[in-house]
C-alpha positions in Angstrom: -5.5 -128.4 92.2 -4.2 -128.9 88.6 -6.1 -125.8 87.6 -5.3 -123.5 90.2 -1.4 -124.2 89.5 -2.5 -124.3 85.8 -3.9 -120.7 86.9 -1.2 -119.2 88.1 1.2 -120.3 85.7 -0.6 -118.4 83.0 -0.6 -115.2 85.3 -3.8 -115.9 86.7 -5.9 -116.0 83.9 -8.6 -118.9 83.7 -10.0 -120.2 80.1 -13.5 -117.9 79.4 -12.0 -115.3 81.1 -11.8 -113.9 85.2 -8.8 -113.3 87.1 -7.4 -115.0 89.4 -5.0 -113.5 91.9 -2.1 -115.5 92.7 -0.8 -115.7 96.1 2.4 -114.6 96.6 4.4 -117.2 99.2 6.0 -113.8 101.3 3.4 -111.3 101.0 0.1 -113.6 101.4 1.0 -115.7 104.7 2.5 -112.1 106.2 -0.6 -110.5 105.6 -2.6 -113.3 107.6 -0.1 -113.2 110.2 -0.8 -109.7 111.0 -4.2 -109.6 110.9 -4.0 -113.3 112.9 -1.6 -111.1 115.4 -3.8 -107.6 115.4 -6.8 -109.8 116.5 -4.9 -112.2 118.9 -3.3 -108.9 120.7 -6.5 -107.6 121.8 -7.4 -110.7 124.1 -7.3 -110.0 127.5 -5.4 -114.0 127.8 -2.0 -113.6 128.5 -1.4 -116.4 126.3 -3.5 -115.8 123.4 -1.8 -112.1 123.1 1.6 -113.9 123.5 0.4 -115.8 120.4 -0.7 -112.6 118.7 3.0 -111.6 119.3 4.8 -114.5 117.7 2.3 -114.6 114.9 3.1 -110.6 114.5 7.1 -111.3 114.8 7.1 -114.1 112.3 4.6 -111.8 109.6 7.0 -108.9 110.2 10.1 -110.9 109.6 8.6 -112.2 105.9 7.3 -108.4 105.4 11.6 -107.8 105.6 12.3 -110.5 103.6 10.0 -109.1 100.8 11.2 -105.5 101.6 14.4 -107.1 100.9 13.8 -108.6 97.7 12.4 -106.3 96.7 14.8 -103.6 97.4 12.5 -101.3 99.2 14.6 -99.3 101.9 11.5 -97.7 103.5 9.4 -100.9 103.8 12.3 -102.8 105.3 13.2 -100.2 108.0 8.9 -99.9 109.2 8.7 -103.7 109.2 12.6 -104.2 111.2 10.8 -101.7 113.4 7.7 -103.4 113.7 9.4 -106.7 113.8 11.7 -105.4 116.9 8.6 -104.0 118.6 6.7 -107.4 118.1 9.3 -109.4 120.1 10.0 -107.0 122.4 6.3 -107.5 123.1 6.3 -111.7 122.9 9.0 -111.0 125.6 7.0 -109.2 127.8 3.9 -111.4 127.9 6.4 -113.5 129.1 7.4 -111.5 131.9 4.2 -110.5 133.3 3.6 -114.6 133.4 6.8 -115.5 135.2 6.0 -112.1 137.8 2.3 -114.0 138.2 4.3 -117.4 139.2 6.8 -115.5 141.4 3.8 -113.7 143.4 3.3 -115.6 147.0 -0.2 -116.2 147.7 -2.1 -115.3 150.7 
């Protein structure tokens, strides 16, 4: 552990050479989160895609954040965008379960 923080404290270059890439704490988990979410989405299980679209909403959310810092405009209006679309869709997994429960069964 020492020398990973050791590692990225000198810019992620380790003694005899080889780059390390440090992980950024915005730009790294977001990047899992979508990929976590794009994979998640494609389940037929209502409540495995319902996790795809939290895991999507939280990713986009930090994808703003970093737009913000970082002062990008364009990034931070796609990711809002994909952020609103990703709830939008958590809310509707939600829907479709509460119309299953209201159903009567023959």
């Amino acid at each position: 552990m020492r020398e990973v923080l050791r590692t990225a404290r000198a810019g992620g270059e380790r003694e005899g050479g080889g780059a390390v890439i440090p992980v950024d704490p915005l730009q790294g988990p977001a990047v899992v989160l979508g990929m976590a979410g794009a994979a998640l989405v494609a389940s037929r299980s209502q409540g495995i895609r319902r996790a795809g679209f939290g895991a999507w909403v939280v990713g986009n959310l930090l994808w703003v954040i970093y737009a913000t810092v970082e002062g990008n405009a364009y990034m931070m209006t796609l990711f809002g965008f994909y952020w609103i679309t990703a709830a939008l869709g958590l809310m509707n997994t939600r829907e479709g379960e509460d119309a299953g429960r209201s159903t009567p069964q023959d």
